[in-house]
C-alpha positions in Angstrom: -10.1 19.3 -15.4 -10.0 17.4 -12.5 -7.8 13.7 -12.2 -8.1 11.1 -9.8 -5.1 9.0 -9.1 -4.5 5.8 -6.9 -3.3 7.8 -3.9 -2.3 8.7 -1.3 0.6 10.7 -2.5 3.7 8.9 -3.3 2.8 6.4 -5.1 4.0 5.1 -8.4 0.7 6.1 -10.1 1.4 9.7 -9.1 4.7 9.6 -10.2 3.4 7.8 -14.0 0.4 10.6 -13.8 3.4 13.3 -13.3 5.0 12.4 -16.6 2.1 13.4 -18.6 0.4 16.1 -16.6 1.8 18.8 -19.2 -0.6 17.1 -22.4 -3.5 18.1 -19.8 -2.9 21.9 -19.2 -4.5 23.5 -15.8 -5.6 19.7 -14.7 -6.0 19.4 -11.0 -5.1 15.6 -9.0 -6.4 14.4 -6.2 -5.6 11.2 -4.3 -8.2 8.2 -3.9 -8.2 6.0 -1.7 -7.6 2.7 -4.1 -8.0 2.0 -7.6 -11.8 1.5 -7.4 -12.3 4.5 -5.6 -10.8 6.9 -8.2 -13.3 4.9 -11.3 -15.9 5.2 -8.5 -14.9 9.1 -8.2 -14.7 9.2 -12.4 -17.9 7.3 -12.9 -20.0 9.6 -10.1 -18.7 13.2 -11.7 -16.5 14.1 -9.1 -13.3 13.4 -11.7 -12.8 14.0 -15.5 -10.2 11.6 -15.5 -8.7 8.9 -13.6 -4.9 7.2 -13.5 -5.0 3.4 -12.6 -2.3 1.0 -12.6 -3.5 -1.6 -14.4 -0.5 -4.1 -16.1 2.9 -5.1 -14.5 5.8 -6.9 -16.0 6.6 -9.2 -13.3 2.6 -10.0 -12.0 0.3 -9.4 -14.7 -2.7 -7.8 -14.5 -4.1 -5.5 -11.8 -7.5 -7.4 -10.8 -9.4 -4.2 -9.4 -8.7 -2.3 -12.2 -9.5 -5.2 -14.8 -13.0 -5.8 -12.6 -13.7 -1.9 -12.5 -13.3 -1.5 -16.1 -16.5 -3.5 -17.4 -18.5 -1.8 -14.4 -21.1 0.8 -15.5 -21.6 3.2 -16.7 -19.2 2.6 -19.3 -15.6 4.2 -19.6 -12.9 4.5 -21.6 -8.8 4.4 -21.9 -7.0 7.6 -23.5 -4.1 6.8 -22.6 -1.5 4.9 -21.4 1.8 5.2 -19.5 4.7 3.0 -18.7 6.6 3.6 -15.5 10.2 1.7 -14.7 9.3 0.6 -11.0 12.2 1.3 -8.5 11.1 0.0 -5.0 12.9 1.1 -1.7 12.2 0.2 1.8 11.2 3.0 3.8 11.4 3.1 8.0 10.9 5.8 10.8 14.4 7.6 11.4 16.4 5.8 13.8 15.4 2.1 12.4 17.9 -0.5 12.1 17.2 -3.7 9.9 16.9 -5.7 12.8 14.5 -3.6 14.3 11.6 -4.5 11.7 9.2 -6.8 12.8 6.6 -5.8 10.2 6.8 -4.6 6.6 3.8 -3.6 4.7 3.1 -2.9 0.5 0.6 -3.5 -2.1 0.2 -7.1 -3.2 2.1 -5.9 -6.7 4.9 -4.7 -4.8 5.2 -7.4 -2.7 5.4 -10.0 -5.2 7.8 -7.9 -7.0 10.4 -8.1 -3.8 9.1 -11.5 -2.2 12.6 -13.4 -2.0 14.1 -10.2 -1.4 12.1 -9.8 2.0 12.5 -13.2 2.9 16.4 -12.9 2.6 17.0 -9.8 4.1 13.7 -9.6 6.4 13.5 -12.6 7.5 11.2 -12.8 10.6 9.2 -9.8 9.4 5.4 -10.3 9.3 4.3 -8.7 6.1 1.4 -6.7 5.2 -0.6 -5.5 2.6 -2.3 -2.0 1.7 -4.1 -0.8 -0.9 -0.8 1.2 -2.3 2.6 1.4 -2.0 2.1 5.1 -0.6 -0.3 4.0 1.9 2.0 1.8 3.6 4.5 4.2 3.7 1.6 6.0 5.6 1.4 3.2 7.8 5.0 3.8 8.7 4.4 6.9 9.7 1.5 6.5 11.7 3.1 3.3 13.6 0.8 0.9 12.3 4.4 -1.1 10.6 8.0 -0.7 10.5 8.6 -1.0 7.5 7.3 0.0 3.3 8.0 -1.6 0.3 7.3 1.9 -2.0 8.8 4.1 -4.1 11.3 6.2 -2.3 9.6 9.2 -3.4 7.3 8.6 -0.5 10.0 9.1 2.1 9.8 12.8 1.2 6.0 12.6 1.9 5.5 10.8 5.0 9.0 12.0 6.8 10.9 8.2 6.3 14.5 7.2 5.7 15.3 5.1 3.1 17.0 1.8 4.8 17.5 0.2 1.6 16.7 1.2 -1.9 17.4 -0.2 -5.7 15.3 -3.6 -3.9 13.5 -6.1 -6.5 13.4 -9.7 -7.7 13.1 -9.0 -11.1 15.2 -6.1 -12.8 13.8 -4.0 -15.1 10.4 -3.9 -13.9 7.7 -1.9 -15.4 4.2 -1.1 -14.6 1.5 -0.2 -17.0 -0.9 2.9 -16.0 -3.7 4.0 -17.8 -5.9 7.4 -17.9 -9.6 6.6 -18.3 -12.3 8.8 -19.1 -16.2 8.7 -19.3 -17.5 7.1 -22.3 -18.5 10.3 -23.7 -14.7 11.5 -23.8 -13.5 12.4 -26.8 -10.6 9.6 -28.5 -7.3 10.2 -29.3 -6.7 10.7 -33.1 -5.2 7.8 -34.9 -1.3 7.9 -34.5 -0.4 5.2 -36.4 0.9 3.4 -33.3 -2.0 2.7 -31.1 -3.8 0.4 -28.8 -7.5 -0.7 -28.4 -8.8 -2.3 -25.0 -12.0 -4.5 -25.4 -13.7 -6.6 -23.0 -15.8 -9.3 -24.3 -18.3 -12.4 -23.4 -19.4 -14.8 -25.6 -21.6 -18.3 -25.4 -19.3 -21.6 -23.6 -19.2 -23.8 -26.4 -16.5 -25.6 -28.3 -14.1 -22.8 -30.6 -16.5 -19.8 -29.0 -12.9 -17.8 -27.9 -11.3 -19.3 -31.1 -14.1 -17.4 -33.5 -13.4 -14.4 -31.4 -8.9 -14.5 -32.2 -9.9 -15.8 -35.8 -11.6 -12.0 -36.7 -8.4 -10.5 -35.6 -6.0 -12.9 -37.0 -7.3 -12.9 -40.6 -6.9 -9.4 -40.3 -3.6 -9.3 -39.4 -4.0 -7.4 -36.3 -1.3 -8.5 -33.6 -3.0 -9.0 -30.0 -0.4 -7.7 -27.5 -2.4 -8.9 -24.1 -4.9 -11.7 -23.3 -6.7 -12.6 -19.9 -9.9 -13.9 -18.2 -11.6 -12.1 -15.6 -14.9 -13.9 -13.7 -17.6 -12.1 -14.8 -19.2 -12.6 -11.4 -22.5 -13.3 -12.4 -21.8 -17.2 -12.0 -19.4 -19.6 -11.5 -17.6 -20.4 -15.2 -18.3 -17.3 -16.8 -15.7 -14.9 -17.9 -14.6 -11.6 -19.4 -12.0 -12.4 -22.0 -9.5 -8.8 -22.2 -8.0 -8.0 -25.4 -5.9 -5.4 -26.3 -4.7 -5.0 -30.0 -2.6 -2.9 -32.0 -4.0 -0.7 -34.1 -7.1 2.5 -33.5 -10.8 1.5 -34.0 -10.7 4.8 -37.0 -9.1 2.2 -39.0 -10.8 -0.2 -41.3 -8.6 -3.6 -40.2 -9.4 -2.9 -35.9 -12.8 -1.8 -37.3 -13.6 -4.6 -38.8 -12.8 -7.1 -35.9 -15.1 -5.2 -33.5 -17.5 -5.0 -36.0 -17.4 -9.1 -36.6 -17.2 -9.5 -32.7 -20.4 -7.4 -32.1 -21.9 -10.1 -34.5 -20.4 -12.9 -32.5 -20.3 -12.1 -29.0 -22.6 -12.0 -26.1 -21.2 -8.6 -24.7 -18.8 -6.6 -26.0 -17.1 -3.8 -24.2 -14.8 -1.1 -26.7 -12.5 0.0 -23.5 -10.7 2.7 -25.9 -8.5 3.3 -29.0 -5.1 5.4 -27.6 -1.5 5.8 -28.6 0.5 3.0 -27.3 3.5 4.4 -24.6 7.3 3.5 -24.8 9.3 3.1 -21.5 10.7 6.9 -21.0 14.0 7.6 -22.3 16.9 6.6 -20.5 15.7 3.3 -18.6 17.2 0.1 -18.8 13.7 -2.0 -19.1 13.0 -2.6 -22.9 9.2 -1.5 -24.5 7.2 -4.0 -25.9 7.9 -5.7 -29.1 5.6 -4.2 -32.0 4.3 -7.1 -34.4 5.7 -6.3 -38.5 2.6 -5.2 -40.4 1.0 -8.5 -42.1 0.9 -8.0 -46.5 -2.1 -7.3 -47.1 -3.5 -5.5 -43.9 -2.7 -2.0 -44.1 -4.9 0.7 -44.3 -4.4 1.4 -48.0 -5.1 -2.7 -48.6 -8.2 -2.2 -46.5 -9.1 0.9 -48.3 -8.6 -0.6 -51.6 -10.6 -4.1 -51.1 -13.4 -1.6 -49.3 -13.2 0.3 -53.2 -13.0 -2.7 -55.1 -16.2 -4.2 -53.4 -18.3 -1.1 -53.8 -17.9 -1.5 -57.2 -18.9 -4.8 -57.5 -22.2 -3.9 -55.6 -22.4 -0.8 -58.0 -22.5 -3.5 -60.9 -26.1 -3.4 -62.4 -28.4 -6.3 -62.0 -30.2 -8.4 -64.2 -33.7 -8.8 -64.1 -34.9 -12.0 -62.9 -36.9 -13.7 -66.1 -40.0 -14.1 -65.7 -41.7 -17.8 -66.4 -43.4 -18.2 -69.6 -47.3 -19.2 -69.0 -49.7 -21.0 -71.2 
């Protein structure tokens, strides 16, 4: 099995990839270039899988990933991992603070150490690369001074660590995901799990309403709600969903039934066991919604009984008119 991760090496997504590497014995990694190059690598053969950052808890959504997703051919999420983010600024040996005139990271970990730049780097020009790894790279190679990245990388790319434990927000996490081809095989139910869909439906009045009713009256808690363009014109947009629950069972099956009714497009992005922040970290998982009376799987199961025998029922002969 071969796994493509948002590379080079160093990055966060290696390190979330790492942490799950022994449920996918004899797999191999390789680096890409960006996020779109390892579903480009996935989608083309030359990967089974493919690790992606796609969530984080101080910027929201990763666009590339959220764009690459609802490319074709179709994929799928199996599974998903969340990573406490540490950031560290890395420099060539020998570099003082006042010797950095230019600092480079991805947009994510820029954002996630803005005002802490802007205090302590003042008069630095700052960068962006496609990872935290490859400006770490960029280091190396004299491109920049100075990487915002995981301190991991300073091992990789021969750097010293001139200040580490740096963010604006504690307690940061980010949100991978491994995706496969759509002909993957899904997870099992766990009784904790996610499903990813991607969905389009007609502009009109209470069109993305309709869609939040068929999961509401089901009692099915949506943990994550966005708008991508769908970049076929202006105004039109992907609508992501993620719910809790699997697609095996009858309350998530039912809502993605209803939306295939409703919607214009409707991508099922996977059914996989939702991840807890590892053991040990100070950044707290996400809240799970209480189950709603009357939407568990045995309610479902017995109202799915209950109606089959009502159709069972025989039925009455229409009468026929009396003539002459």
């Amino acid at each position: 099995m071969r796994i493509a991760f948002l590379g080079p090496h160093g990055t966060f997504c290696e390190q979330a990839l790492g942490t799950v590497l022994d449920d996918f014995p004899g797999a191999s990694t390789t680096p890409a270039a960006s996020t779109t190059a390892a579903l480009d690598a996935l989608r083309a053969g030359d990967a089974d899988l493919a690790c992606v950052p796609i969530e984080s808890s101080v910027e929201g959504a990763v666009p590339a990933t959220m764009d690459g997703l609802v490319e074709t051919p179709p994929v799928v999420v199996v599974r998903e991992i969340l990573l406490p983010v540490r950031f560290g600024v890395l420099v060539r040996p020998g570099t003082r603070g006042a010797d950095v005139a230019t600092v480079a990271s991805h947009p994510h970990g820029e954002a996630q150490t803005r005002r802490w730049l802007a205090a302590h780097l003042p008069r630095a020009e700052v960068r962006m690369t496609p990872s935290t790894a490859a400006a770490a790279a960029a280091v190396a190679d004299g491109q920049v001074d100075a990487a915002v990245c995981a301190p991991v990388a300073a091992r990789h790319y021969g750097l010293e660590v001139l200040a580490d434990g740096v963010h604006d927000t504690g307690d940061a996490v980010t949100r991978f995901v491994v995706v496969g081809r759509a002909d993957v095989a899904l997870p099992a139910p766990t009784g904790a799990d996610r499903t990813s869909i991607a969905a389009t439906t007609v502009n009109e009045p209470g069109a993305l309403l309709a869609i939040l009713t068929e999961f509401a009256i089901r009692g099915v808690d949506l943990t994550r709600i966005e708008s991508r363009p769908s970049k076929a014109r202006l105004g039109t947009y992907w609508f992501f969903l993620d719910g809790a629950g699997h697609v095996a069972e009858a309350a998530m099956g039912e809502a993605l039934a209803a939306l295939h009714r409703r919607c214009t497009d409707l991508r099922f992005l996977g059914s996989y066991p939702r991840a807890t922040v590892p053991e040990g970290s100070t950044a707290p998982s996400p809240p799970v919604a209480a189950t709603v009376p009357g939407q568990s799987a045995a309610d479902h199961a017995a109202a799915a009984e209950w109606l089959q025998a009502l159709r069972s029922l025989p039925s009455r002969t229409a009468a026929r008119p009396v003539v002459g």
